[in-house]
C-alpha positions as CSV (number, residue, x, y, z in Angstrom):
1,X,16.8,-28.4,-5.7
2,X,16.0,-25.2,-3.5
3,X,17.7,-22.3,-3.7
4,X,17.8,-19.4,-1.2
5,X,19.3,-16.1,-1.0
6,X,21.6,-15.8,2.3
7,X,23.1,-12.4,3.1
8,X,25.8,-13.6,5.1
9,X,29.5,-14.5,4.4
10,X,29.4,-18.2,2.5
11,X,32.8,-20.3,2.5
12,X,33.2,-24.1,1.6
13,X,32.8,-26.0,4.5
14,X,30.9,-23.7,7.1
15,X,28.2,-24.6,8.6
16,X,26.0,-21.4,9.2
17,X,22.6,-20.6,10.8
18,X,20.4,-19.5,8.1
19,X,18.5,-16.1,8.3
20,X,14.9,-16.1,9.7
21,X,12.9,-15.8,6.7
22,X,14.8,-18.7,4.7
23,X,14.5,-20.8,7.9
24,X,11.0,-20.2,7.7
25,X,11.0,-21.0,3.9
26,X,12.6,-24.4,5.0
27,X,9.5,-25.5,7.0
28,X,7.1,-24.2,4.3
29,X,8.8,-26.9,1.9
30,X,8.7,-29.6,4.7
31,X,12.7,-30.2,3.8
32,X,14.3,-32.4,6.3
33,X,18.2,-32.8,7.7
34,X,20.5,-34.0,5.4
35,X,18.2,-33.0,2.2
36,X,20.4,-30.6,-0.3
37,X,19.7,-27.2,-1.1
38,X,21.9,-24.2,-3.0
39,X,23.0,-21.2,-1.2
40,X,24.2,-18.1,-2.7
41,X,24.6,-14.1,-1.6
42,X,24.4,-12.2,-4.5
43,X,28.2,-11.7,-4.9
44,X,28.4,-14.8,-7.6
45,X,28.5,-18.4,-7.4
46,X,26.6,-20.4,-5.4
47,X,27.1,-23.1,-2.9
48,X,25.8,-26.9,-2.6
49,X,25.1,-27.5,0.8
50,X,22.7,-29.8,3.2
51,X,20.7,-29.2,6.3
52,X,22.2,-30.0,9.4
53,X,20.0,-29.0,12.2
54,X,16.6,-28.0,12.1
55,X,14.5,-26.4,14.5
56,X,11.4,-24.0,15.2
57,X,13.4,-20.9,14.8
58,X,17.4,-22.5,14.0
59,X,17.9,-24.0,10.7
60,X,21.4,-25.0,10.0
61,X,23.5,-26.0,6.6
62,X,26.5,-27.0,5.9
63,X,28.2,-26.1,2.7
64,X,30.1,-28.1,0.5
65,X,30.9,-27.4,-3.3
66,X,31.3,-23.8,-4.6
67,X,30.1,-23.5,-8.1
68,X,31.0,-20.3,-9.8
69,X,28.0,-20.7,-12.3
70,X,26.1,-17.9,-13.4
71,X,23.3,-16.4,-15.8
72,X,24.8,-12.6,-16.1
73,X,24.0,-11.1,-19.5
74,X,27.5,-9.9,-21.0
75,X,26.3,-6.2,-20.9
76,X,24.4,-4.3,-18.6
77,X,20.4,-2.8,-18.6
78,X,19.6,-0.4,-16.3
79,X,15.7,-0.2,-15.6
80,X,14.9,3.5,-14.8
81,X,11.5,3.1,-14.2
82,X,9.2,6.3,-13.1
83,X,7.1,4.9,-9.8
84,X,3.8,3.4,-10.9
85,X,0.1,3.0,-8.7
86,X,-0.4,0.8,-6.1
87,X,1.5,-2.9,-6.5
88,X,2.7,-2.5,-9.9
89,X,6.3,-2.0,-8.9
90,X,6.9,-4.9,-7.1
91,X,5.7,-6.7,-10.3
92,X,8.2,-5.0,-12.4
93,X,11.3,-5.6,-9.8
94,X,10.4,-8.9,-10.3
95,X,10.2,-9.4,-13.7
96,X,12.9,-7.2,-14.1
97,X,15.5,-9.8,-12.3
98,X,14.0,-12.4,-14.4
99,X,14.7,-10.9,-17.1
100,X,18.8,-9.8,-16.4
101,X,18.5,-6.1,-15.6
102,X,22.0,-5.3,-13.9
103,X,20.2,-2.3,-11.7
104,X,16.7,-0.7,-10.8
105,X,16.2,2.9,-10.8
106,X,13.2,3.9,-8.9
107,X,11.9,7.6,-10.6
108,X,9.9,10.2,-8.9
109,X,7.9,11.8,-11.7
110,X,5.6,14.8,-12.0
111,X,3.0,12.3,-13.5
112,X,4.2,9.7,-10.6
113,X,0.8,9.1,-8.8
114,X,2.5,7.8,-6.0
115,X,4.5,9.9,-3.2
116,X,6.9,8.4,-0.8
117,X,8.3,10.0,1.9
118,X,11.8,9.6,2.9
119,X,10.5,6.6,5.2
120,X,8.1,5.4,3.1
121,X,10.8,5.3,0.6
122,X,13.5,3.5,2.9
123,X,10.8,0.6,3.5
124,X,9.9,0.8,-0.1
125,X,13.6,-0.1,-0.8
126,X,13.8,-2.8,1.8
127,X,10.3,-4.2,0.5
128,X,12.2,-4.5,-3.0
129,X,15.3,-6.1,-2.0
130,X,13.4,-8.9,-0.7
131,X,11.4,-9.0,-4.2
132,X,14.4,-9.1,-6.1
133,X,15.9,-11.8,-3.8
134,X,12.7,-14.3,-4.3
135,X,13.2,-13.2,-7.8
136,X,16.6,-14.6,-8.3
137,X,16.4,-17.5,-6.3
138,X,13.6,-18.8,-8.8
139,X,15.5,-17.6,-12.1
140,X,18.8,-19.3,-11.3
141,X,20.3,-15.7,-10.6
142,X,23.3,-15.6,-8.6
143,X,23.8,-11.8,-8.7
144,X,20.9,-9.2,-7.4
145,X,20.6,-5.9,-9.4
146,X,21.8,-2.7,-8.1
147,X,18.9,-1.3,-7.0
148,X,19.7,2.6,-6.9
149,X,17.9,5.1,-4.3
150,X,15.0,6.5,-5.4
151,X,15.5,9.6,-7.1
152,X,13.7,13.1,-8.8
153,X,13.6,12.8,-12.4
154,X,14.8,16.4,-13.3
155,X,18.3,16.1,-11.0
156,X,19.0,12.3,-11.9
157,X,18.4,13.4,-15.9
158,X,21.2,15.7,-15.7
159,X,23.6,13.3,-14.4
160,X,26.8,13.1,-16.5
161,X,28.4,10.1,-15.0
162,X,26.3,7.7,-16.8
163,X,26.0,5.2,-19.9
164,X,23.6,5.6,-22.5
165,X,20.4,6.3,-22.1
166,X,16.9,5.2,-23.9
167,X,13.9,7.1,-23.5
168,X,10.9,5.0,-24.4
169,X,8.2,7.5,-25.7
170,X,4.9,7.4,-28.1
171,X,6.9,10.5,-30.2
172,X,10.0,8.4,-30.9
173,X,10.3,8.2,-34.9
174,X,12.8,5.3,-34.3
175,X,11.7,1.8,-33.3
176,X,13.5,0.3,-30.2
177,X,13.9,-3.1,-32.4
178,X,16.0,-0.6,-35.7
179,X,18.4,1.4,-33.3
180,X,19.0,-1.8,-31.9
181,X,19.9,-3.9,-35.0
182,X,22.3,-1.3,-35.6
183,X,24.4,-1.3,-32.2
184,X,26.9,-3.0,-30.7
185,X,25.6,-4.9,-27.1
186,X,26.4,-2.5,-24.7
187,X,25.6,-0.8,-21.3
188,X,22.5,1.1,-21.3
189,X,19.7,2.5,-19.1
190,X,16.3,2.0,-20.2
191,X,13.5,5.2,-19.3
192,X,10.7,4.5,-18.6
193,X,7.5,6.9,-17.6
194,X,5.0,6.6,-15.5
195,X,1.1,6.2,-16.0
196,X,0.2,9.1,-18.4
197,X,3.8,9.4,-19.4
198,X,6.4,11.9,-19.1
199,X,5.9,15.9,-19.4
200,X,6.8,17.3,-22.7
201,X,9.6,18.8,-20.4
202,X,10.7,15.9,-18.5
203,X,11.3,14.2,-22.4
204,X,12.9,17.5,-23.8
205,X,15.4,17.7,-21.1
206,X,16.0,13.9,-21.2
207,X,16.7,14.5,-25.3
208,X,18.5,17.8,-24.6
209,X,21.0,15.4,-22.2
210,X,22.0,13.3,-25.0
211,X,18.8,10.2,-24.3
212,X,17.9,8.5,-27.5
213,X,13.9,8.8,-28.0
214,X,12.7,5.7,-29.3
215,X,8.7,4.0,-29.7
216,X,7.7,0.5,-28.9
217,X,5.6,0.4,-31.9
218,X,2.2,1.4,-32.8
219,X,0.6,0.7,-29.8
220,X,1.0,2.3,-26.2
221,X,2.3,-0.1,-23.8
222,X,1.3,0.3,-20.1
223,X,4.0,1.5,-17.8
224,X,4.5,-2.1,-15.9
225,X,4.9,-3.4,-19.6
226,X,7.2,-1.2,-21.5
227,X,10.2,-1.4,-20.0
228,X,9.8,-5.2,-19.4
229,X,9.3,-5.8,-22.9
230,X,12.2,-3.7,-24.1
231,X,14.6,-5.7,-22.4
232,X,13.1,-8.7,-23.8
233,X,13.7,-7.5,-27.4
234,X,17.2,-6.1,-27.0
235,X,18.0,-9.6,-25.1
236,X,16.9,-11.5,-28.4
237,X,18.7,-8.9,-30.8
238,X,22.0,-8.7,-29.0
239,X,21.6,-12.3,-28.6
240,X,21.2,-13.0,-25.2
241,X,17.7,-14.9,-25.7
């Protein structure tokens, strides 16, 4: 059954005029009136409804059934991820909500190849919300990460208000996988550098503020695949896949 994410307010038996872009969605799958689809808006749960009306521009459901399913991990990742080249962002928001990260940290790096400017960055952020939304309405996700403002790496490092940290790096003498096996499931935020890495500085001041340095392995995972992969391999050891 298709599901669509709908930023609006969703209550049993309204019938509401679907945004634009799911409208157009609608046509795309040739769905007719009175065929059922799942609504849901990223506060939990999601609705059964069925089209009502349909038209060029108006598409209309009604909703019936509230299910409170969802498909939450029991603890929270973090994805603090330094901003990569060209598209390779939008591949790892994407992957990222597949995967159950509970928020997105976009990173500005020395190493960062890419520069945004604050408008650049504010349709950056938009761009992203509508990946993460596609993203969740194909996993089964009824919740959208927090997806945090981009942010410096030096300032945002020496943050206090936060949960543990993991700083993925080649010099880690621990593996991911053994301080893993060793702790409880909990809330974390995963580092993670961009092309070339982090400076020597930018990973002594994330150790110096209490981040745990760990390796992947023997080899060097590219920056679109490293943090991916971690959360895979803490889902399976905590138990979650």
């Amino acid at each position: 059954m298709p599901r669509f994410y709908c930023n609006l307010p969703l209550s049993t038996g309204a019938i509401i005029q679907l945004p634009e872009a799911v409208a157009r969605h609608v046509h795309v799958l040739r769905l007719a009136v009175n065929d059922p689809i799942i609504l849901f808006n990223g506060s939990g749960g999601q609705y059964n409804a069925r089209l009502v009306a349909i038209e060029k521009k108006h598409v209309q459901a009604k909703l019936h059934l509230f299910d409170p399913c969802e498909a939450e991990p029991a603890y929270g990742i973090t994805l603090a991820q330094a901003l990569p080249e060209g598209a390779k962002m939008d591949w790892i928001v994407e992957k990222a909500v597949e995967l159950g990260a509970a928020g997105i940290q976009p990173l500005a790096a020395s190493r960062s190849v890419v520069r945004l400017s604050a408008e650049r960055a504010a349709k950056k952020m938009e761009h992203w919300q509508g990946v993460m939304a596609a993203a969740a309405e194909q996993c089964g996700r009824n919740r959208l990460p927090h997806l945090a403002e981009l942010a410096d790496f030096i300032p945002w490092m020496r943050q206090q208000d936060m949960h543990r940290r993991i700083l993925l790096s080649p010099r880690g003498t621990q593996s991911l996988a053994d301080w893993a096996r060793h702790q409880p499931a909990q809330a974390l935020t995963l580092i993670i550098g961009p092309e070339g890495g982090l400076t020597d500085a930018e990973e002594n001041l994330a150790i110096a503020e209490g981040a745990v340095c760990v390796a992947m392995g023997a080899r060097i995972l590219r920056t679109e695949t490293a943090g991916l992969a971690a959360l895979a391999a803490i889902h399976a050891l905590w138990g979650e896949l």
